[in-house]
C-alpha positions in Angstrom: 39.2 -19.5 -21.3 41.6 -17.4 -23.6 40.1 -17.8 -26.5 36.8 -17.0 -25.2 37.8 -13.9 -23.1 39.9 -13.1 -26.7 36.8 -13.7 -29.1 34.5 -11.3 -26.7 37.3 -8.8 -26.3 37.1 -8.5 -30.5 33.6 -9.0 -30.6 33.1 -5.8 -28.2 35.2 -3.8 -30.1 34.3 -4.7 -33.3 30.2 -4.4 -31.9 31.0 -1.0 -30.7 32.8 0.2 -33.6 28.8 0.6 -34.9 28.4 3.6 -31.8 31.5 5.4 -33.1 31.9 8.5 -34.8 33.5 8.3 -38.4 36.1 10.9 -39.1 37.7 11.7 -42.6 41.3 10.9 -42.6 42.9 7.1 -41.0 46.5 6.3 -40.7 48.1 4.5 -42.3 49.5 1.6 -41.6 53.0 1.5 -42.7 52.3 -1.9 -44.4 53.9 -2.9 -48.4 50.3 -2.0 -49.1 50.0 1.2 -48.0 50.9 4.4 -49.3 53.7 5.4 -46.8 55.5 4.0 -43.6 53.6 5.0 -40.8 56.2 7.4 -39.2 57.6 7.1 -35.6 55.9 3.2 -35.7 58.2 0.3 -33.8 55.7 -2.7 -34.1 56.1 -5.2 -31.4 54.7 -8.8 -31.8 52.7 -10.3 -28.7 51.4 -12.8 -30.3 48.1 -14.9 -32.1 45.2 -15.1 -31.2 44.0 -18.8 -30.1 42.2 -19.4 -33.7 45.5 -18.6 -35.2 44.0 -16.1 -37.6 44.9 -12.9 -35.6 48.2 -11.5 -35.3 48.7 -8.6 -32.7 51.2 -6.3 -32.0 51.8 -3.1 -30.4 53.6 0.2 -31.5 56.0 0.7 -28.4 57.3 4.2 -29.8 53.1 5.1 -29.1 52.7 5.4 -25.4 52.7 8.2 -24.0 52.0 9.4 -20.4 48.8 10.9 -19.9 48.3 11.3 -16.6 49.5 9.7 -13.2 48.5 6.4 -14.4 47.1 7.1 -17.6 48.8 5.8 -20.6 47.9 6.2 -24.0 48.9 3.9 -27.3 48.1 2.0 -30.0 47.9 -1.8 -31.2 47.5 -3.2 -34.7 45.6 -6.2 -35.5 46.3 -8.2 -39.1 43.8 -10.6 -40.0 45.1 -13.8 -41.9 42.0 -15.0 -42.8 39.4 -11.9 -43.0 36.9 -14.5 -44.7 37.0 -16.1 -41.4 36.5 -13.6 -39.2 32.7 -11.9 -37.9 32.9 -7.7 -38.3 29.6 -7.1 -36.9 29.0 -3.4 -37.2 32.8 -2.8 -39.4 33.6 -3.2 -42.8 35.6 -6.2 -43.8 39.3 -5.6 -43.5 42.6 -7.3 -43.1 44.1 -5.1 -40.3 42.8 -2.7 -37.7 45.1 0.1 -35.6 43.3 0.6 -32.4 44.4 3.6 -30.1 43.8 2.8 -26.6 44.1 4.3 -22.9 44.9 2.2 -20.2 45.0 3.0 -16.5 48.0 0.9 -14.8 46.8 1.2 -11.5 42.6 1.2 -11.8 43.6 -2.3 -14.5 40.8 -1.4 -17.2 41.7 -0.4 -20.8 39.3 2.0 -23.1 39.1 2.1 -26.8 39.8 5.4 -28.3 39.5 5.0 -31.7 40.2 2.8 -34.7 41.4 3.0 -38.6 40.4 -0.1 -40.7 42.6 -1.8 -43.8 41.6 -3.8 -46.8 44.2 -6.3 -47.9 46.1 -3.6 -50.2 46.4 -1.4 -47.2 44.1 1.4 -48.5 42.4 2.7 -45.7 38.3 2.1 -45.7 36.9 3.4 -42.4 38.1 5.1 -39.4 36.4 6.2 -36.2 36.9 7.8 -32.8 35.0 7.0 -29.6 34.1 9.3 -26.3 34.2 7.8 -22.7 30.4 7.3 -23.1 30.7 5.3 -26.6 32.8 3.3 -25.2 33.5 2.7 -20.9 36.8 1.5 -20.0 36.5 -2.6 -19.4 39.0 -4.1 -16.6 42.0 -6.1 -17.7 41.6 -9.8 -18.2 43.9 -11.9 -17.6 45.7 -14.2 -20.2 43.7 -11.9 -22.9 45.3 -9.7 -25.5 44.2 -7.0 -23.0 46.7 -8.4 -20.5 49.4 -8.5 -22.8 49.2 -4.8 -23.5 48.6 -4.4 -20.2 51.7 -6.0 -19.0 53.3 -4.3 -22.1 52.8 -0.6 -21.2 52.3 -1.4 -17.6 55.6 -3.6 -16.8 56.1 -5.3 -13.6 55.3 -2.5 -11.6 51.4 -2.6 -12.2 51.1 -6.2 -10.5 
């Protein structure tokens, strides 16, 4: 059930990544390839995705309180494997930093935007999406939704 909760969770995002808007300048990643350390970034491992071929992390020093129970942040996905994966509407890449807004007590998550990476770390797309691009999808359990969730969230969400 993971792994098939997981693959449609990446499948969404990368599927809806064709409805976004492209904007000029991504972050970077902070990555050997990359042409400076992302500043302010403390990556946080939660794991691989079932296949094996997805690491995912999340930048702890990101969140940030937007409202009552609004919390914004961002994840970073590295692809092991980008020859295995399916991009759908996205370029090829080898990592992706999402930003997200989660809402702690309503459990749904929304993509806000995303910066793509080749394998040298050279930034090759980057986009930005509106509540009506993309709708805020509730949490799944035992999906790398949940573990942000539970990362940004803590105990006191449950």
């Amino acid at each position: 059930m993971f792994k098939h909760l997981l693959r449609s969770t990446v499948l969404c995002t990368v599927f809806l990544a064709g409805c976004a808007t492209q904007t000029s300048k991504p972050l970077d990643t902070g990555t050997p390839g990359g042409s400076r350390p992302l500043a302010n970034a403390e990556w946080h491992n939660l794991g691989v995705s079932p296949s094996g071929n997805i690491l995912h992390e999340i930048d702890g020093l990101s969140i940030r309180k937007q409202a009552n129970n609004l919390f914004a942040y961002r994840d970073r996905k590295t692809i092991f494997n980008p020859a295995k994966e399916n991009y759908l509407n996205t370029p090829k890449h080898k990592q992706s930093v999402n930003r997200w807004v989660v809402d702690c007590k309503a459990r749904n998550i929304r993509l806000t935007g995303m910066d793509l990476f080749d394998e040298n770390g050279r930034a090759i797309a980057n986009y930005t999406y509106n509540d009506k691009q993309i709708r805020a999808m509730p949490v799944v359990r035992n999906s790398a939704s949940y573990q942000q969730f539970e990362y940004v969230c803590g105990t006191t969400a449950n």
